[in-house]
N, C-alpha and C positions, 0 to 999 in steps of 0.2 A: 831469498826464497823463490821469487822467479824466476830467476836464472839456472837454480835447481831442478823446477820444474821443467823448463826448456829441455832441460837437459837430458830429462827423464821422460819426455818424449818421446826428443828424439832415437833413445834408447830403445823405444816401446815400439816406435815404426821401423826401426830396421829390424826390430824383433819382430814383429808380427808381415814383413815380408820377408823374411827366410823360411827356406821349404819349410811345410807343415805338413804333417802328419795325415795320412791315407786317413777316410773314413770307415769303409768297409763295414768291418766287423767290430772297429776300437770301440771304445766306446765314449761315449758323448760326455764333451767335457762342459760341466755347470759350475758356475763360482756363484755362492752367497756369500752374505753379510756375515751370518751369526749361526750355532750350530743347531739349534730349533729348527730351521730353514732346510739345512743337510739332512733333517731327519724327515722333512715333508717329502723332499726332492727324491729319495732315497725311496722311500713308500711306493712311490709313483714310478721311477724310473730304474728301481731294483738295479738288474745287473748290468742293464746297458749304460750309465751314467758314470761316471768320474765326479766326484762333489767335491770343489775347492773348498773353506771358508776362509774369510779374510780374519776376521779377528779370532783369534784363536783361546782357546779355552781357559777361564780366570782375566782376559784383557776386558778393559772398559769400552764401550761401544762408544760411548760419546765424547773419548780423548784419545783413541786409539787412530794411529797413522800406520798406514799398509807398510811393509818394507818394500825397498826396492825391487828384489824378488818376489813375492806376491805381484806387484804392478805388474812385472813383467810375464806374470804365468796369467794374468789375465785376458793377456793379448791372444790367448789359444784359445779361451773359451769360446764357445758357440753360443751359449744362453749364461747374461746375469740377471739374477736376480735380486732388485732393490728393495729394500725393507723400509728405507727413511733415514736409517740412522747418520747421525752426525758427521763422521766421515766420507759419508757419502756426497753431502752438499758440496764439498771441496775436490775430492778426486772426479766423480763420474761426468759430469759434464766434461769433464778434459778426453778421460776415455773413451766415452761417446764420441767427441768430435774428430780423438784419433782414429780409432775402429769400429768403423761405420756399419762394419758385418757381423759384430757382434748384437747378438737380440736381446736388449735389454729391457727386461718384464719388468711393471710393479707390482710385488707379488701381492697388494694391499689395493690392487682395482676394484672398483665397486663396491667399497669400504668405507663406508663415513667415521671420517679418522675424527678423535677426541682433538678441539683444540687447546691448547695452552699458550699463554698469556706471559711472553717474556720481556725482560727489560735488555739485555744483548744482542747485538744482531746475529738474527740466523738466515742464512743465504737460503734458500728453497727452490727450485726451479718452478717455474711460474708458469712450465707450460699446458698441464691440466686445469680442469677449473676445480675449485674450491685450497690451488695449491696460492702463496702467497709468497713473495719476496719482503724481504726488512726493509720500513720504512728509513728514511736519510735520519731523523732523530733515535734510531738505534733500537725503537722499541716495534715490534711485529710481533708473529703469532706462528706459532710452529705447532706442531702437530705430535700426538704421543703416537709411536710405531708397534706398540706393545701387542698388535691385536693378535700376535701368535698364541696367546693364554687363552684364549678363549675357543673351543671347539666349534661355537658356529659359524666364528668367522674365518678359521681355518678350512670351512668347508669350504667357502670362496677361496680362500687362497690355493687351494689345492685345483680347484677346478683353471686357475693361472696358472699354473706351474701345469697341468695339461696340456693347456690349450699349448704352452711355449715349447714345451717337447712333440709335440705332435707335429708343429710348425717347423721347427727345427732339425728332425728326426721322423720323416713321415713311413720308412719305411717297418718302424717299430711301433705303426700308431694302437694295432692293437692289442699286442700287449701294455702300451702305457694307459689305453681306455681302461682294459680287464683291472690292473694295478690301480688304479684312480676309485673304480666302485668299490673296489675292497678297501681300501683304505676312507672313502666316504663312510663306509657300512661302519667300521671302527670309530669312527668320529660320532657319530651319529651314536653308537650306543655311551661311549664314554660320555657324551649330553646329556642321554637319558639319565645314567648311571649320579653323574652331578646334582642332576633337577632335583632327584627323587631325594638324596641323603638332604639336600638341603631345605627343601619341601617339610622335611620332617620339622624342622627345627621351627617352632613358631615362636619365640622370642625374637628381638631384634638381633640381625646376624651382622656383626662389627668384624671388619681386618682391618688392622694397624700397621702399616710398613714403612719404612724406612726410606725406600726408594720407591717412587711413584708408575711400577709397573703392570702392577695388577687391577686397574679401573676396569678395563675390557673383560677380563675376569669375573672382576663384583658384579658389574652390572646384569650379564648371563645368568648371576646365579642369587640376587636379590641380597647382596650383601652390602653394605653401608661402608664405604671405604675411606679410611681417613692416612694419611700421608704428613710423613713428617716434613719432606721434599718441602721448600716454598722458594718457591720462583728459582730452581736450579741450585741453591747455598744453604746454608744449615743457619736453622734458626736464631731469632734474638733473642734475648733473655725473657722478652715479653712474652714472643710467641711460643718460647721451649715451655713458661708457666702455664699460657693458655691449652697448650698440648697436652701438660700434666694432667690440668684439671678436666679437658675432655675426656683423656684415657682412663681418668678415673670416673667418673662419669658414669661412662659407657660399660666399665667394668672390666676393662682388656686384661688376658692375663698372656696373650701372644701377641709380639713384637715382631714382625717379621724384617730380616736385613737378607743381604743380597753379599755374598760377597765380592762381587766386583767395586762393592762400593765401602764407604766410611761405617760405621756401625756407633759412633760414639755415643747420637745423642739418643738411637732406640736404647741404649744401655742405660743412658743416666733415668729415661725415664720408666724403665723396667726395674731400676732400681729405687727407685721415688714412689711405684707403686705397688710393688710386690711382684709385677711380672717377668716373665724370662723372655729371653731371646731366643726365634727359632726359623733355625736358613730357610729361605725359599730362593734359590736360583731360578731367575727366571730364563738364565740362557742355558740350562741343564740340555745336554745332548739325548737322554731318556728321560723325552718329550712329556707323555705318557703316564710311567711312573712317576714321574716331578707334579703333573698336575694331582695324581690323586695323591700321593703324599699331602701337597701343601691343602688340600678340601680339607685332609685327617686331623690335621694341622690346625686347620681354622676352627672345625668341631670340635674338637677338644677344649680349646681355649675359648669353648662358648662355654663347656659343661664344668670346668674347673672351678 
């Protein structure tokens, strides 16, 4: 594996000193992680921007390995932007050290990230505060990256992806200002637009999901979030019971699953209580529409 990587270096530094492409007029090339990201970048940076994504549509964020080419089209980007995810802990430090000129944002600055509590080691770069590297006995704390679900924390994130195109590209700063308050303005009403349906609803408001990406979500919108996820693996027998009997409890009659991920046990236990199963992508490229879909989604399966 290291030797691979060596190799793919070196691959990456004669690629990234052959002639490169004129700036001018081109337009400014951005690589993200995940396609939610493309759709922020995009808002912001309209027609002057080029948006890579590494992981590409239906792949899993947190097993996914870039190809070859992808590494290699990274080496032309002008601005990356980091999200967290797990592939990242492996490749971007190497990136980083090889191309130095690339401006590598976190698009999650000024974001008090959800911790989480693993028994695996997860490498982290350690160079912010509040970020943490895995202890030597393999158990550390890693951080949910999710915060793109949620619209207020999007507004910081947008205001990053600003600041990186402005820095990057200053001769476009005000068209990427102008593009930045409209798309804040949009953010802003889709808020309102959340608070209010949910505001309505004065019973306890329950989501059930499958895959643990929607907390930064519940929380914005006073919903009670339970997850079937436990510590990264699919539950034991104890806890699939214990899970039964919460979702009955609570009264769930929506399951939400993802499909980049397994879906088995939100099934068995939709089928143990009467409920169904109902997608919620959280990497959906129509950003937008996906979020008010899954609100409709969780309503419903209050009033059922």
């Amino acid at each position: 594996m290291r030797t691979t990587l060596l190799l793919m270096l070196c691959l990456l530094s004669f690629y990234h000193f052959a002639p490169q492409p004129a700036y001018g007029d081109a337009r400014l090339s951005v690589a993200v992680s995940i396609l939610p990201h493309k759709y922020f970048v995009e808002k912001i940076g309209k027609r002057f921007v080029d948006v890579n994504v590494v992981v590409p549509p239906g792949a899993n964020p947190a097993t996914y390995e870039p190809t070859h080419k992808q590494l290699l089209s990274l080496s032309l980007a002008r601005i990356y932007f980091a999200t967290g995810a797990p592939f990242e802990q492996k490749w971007l430090p190497k990136i980083r050290q090889s191309f130095p000129d690339i401006l590598t944002t976190d698009i999650n600055d000024g974001i008090k990230l959800k911790e989480k509590k693993v028994t695996t080691p997860i490498e982290t770069p350690a160079a912010k505060p509040g970020r943490k590297k895995h202890t030597e006995d393999g158990k550390g704390t890693h951080y949910d990256p999710h915060t793109w679900l949620a619209p207020p924390l999007v507004i910081i994130q947008a205001r990053n992806i600003l600041n990186a195109l402005v820095e990057a590209d200053p001769s476009h700063s005000a068209e990427y200002r102008e593009n930045y308050k409209e798309f804040t303005q949009e953010l802003i009403r889709l808020d309102f637009e959340l608070m209010y349906l949910f505001s309505e609803i004065k019973t306890k408001k329950i989501m059930l999901a499958a895959h643990p990406a929607w907390n930064y979500f519940a929380d914005a919108y006073g919903i009670t979030m339970i997850n079937l996820d436990v510590d990264g693996k699919e539950p034991s027998k104890a806890q699939l019971s214990e899970l039964i009997t919460k979702a009955r409890k609570n009264r769930v009659k929506n399951i939400f699953i993802q499909p980049q991920f397994p879906a088995a046990t939100a099934k068995t236990i939709a089928k143990a209580i009467g409920a169904q199963t109902v997608e919620a992508d959280a990497l959906s490229i129509d950003w937008e529409a996906n979020l008010r879909s899954v609100a409709k989604n969780v309503l419903e399966g209050l009033y059922r």
